[in-house]
C-alpha positions as CSV (number, residue, x, y, z in Angstrom):
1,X,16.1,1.9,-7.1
2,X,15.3,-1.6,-8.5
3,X,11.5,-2.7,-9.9
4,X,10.7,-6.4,-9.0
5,X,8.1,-8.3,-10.7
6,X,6.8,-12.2,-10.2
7,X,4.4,-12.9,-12.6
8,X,2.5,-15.6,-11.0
9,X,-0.9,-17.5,-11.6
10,X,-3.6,-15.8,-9.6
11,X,-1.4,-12.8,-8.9
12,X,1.5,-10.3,-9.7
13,X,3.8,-9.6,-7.0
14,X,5.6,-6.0,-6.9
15,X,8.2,-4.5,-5.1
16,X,10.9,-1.5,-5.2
17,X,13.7,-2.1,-3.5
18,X,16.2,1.1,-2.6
19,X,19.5,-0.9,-1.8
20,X,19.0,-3.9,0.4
21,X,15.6,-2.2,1.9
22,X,12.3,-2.8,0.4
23,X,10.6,0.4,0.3
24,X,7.0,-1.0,-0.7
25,X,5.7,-4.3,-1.9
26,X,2.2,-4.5,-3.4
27,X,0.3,-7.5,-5.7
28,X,-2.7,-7.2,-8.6
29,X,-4.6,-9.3,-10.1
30,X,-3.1,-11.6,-13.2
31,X,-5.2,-10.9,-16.1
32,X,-4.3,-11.8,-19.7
33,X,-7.1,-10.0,-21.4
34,X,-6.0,-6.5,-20.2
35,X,-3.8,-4.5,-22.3
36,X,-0.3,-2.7,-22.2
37,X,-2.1,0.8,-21.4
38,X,-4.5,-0.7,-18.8
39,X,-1.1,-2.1,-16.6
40,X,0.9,0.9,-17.3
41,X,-2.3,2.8,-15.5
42,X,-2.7,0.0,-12.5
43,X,1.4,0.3,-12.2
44,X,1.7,4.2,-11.9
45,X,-1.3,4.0,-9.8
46,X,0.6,1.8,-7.1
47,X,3.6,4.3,-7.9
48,X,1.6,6.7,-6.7
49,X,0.1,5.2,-3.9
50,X,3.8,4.6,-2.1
51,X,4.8,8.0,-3.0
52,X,7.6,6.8,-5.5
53,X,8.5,8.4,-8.7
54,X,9.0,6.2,-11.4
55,X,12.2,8.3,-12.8
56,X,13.7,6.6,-9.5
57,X,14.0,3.7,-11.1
58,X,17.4,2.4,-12.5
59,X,17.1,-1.6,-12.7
60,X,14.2,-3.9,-12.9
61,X,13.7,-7.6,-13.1
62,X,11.4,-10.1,-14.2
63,X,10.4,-13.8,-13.1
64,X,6.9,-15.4,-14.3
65,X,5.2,-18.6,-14.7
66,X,3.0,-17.1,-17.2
67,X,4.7,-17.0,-20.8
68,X,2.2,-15.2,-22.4
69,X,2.1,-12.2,-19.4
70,X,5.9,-11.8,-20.4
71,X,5.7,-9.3,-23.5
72,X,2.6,-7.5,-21.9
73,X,4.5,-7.0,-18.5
74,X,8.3,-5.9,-20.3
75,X,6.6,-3.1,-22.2
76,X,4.0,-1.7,-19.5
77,X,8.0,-1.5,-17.5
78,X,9.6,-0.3,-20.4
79,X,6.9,2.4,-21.0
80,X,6.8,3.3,-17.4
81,X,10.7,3.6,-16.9
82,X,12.6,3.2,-20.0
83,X,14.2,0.4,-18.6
84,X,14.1,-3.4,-20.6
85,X,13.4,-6.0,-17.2
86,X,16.1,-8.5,-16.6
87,X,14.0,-11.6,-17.0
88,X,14.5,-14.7,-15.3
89,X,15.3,-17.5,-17.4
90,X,18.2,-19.2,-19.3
91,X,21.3,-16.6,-19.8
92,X,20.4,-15.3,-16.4
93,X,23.2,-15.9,-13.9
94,X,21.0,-17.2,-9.9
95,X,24.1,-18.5,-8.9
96,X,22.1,-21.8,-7.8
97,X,22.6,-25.6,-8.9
98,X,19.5,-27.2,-10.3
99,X,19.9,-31.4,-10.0
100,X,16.7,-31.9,-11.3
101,X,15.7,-33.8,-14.7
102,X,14.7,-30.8,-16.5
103,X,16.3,-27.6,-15.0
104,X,14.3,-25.4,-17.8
105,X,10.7,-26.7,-16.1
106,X,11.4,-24.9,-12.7
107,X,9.4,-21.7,-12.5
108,X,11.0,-18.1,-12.3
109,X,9.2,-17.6,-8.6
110,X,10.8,-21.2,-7.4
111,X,14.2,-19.9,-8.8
112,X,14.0,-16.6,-7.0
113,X,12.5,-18.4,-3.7
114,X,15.4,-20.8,-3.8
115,X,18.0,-18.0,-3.8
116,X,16.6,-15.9,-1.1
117,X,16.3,-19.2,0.9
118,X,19.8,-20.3,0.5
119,X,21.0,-17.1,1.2
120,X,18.8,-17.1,4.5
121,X,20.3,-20.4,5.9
122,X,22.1,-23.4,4.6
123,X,20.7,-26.8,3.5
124,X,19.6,-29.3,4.0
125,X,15.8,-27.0,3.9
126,X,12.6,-27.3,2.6
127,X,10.6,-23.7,1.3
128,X,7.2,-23.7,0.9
129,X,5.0,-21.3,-1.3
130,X,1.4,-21.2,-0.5
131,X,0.0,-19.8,-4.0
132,X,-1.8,-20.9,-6.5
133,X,-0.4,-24.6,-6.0
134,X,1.3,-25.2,-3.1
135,X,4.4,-26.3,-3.7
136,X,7.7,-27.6,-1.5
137,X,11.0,-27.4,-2.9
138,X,14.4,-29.1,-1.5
139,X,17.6,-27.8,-0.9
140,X,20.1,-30.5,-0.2
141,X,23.4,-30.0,2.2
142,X,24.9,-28.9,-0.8
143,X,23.0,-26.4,-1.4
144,X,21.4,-27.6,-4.6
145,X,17.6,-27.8,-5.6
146,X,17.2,-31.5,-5.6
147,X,13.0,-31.2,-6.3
148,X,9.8,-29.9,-5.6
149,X,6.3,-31.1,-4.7
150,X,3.3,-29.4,-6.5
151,X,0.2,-30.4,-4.8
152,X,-2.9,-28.5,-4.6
153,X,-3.7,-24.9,-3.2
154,X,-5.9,-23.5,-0.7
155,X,-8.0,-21.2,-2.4
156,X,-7.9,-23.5,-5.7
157,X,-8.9,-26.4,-4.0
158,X,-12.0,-24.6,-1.7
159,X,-12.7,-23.2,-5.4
160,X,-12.8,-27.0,-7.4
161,X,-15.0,-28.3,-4.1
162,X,-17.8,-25.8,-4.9
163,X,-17.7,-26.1,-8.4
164,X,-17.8,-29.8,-8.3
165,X,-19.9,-30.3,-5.4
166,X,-23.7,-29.0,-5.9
167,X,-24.5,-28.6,-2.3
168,X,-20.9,-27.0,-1.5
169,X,-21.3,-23.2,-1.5
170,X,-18.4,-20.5,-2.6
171,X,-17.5,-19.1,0.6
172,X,-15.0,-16.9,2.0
173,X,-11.6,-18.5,3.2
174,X,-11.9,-18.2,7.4
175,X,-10.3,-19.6,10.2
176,X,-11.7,-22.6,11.3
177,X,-13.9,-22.9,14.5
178,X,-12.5,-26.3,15.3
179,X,-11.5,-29.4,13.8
180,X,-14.3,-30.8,13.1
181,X,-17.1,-28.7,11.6
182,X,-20.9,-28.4,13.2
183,X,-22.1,-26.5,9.3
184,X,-21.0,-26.7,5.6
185,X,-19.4,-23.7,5.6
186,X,-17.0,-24.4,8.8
187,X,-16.5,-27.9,7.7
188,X,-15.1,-26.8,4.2
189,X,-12.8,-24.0,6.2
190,X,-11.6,-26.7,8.2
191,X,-10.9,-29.4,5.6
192,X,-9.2,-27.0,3.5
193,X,-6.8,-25.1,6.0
194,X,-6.4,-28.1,9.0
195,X,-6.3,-30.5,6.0
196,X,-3.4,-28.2,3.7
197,X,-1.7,-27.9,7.5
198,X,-1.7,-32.0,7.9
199,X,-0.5,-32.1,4.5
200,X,2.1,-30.0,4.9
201,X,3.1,-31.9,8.3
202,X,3.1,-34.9,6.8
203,X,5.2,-34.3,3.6
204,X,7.8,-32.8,5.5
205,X,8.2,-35.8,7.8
206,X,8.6,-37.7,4.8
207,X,10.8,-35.3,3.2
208,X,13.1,-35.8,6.8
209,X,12.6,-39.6,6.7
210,X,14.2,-39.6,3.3
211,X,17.2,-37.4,4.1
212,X,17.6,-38.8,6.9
213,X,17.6,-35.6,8.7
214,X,15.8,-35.1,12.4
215,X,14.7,-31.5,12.0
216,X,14.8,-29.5,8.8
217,X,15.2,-25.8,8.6
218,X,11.5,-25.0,6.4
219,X,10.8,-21.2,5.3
220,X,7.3,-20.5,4.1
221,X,5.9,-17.5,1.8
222,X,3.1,-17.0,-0.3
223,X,-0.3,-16.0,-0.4
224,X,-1.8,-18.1,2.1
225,X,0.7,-18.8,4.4
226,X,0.1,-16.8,7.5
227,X,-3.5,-18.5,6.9
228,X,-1.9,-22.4,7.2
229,X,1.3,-22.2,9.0
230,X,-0.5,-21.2,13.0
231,X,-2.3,-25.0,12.0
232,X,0.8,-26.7,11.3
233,X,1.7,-29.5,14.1
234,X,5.4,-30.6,12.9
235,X,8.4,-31.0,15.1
236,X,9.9,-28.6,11.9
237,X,9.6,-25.2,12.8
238,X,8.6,-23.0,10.3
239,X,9.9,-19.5,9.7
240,X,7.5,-16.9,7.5
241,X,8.8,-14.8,4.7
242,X,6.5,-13.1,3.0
243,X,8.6,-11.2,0.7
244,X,11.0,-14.5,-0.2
245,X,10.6,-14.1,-4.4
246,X,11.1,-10.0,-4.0
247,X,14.2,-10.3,-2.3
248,X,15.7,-13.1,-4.2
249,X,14.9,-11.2,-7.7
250,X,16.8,-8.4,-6.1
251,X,19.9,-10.7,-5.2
252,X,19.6,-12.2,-8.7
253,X,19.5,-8.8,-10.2
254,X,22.5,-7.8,-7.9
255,X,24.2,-10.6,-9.3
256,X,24.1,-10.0,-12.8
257,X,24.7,-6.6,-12.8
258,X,27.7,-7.4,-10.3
259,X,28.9,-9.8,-13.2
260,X,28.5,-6.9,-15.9
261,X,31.2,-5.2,-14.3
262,X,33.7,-7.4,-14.0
């Protein structure tokens, strides 16, 4: 069985996949004050939990966006397995092209969404990942990752309103009532999902416009995308994965090891 692992902002993504099938998928919080021992524990806890023995494990990869999570993360796996992660990064065979300025800035989880993506459908498509920042990447008709858009996230953005804003209270993210809000607390629901939703409608217009494309193919994961995507009014239907960065770690993993052999 292969361990998967997306070290990402606000979270950790996890995942065992048996094969092609993903047998459980499970997140915790990211923390960089808490030690080797205390993630090993969490870890075998969520082993536990899905009723899979970590002696099952035979591969396990690696992709963060959190450098200093990296050595804390490869020896909680190692301790828990005996296995050293495949981690995502230069060396590591995605079989994807990267036609951006600086190939080395795009993020593990990116990487990994782009592969599942691509090997979802073909370009020209746009995948979204509602996280921490919410972020579109490009895939050309070429299949190459020709850029990304980082623009603000949901539940960063509700956050940086109440902290900023003295009569804006930290609330709960809801589904909005309507568009426009009759109380702070609805109001702020609705600016932040309908407003993310209008965003995203917007950029991928633009994102058509400038392709010169009529419909793209868009794919959307992350945290809060089952939150934004019912709000979205495009003519660009979007399709939810939520296990996009799981399954393209696996297919990156399947690669290298296929590569090993030869």
């Amino acid at each position: 069985m292969l361990f998967a692992c997306s070290i990402e902002n606000a979270r950790i993504n996890l995942g065992v996949f048996d094969g092609d099938r993903l047998v459980f998928e499970s997140s915790i919080t990211t923390d960089a004050s808490k030690s080797v021992d205390e993630y090993a524990i969490l870890l075998r806890g969520i082993f536990d939990l899905y009723q899979v023995a970590l002696a099952s494990i035979d591969g396990a990869i690696l992709a963060s966006v959190v450098r200093p999570m990296n050595a804390v993360l490869i020896q909680v796996i190692e301790k828990l397995t005996g296995i050293k992660p495949m981690l995502v990064g230069p060396g590591v065979k995605t079989g994807l092209n990267i036609k951006t300025d600086i190939p080395s800035q795009v993020g593990g989880d990116i990487v990994a969404n782009a592969v599942a993506a691509v090997s979802l459908t073909k370009g020209p498509l746009v995948f979204i990942d509602f996280g921490t920042a919410t972020t579109l990447t490009g895939i050309n008709a070429q299949g190459e990752l020709c850029g990304v858009l980082i623009c603000p996230g949901v539940r960063s953005s509700l956050d940086a309103l109440s902290a900023n804003a003295a009569e804006l209270p930290k609330i709960a993210l809801e589904n909005p009532k309507s568009v426009l809000g009759r109380n702070t607390i609805d109001s702020m629901t609705g600016g932040i999902i309908i407003g993310t939703a209008a965003m995203i409608d917007g950029l991928l217009d633009r994102i058509a416009a400038e392709w010169d494309w009529n419909q793209l193919t868009v794919i959307a994961t992350g945290t809060y995308a089952d939150r934004i995507i019912p709000y979205c009014r495009s003519s660009h239907p979007i399709r939810h994965e939520p296990s996009l960065t799981l399954q393209g770690l696996r297919l990156i993993h399947r690669l290298n090891e296929r590569t090993k052999a030869i």
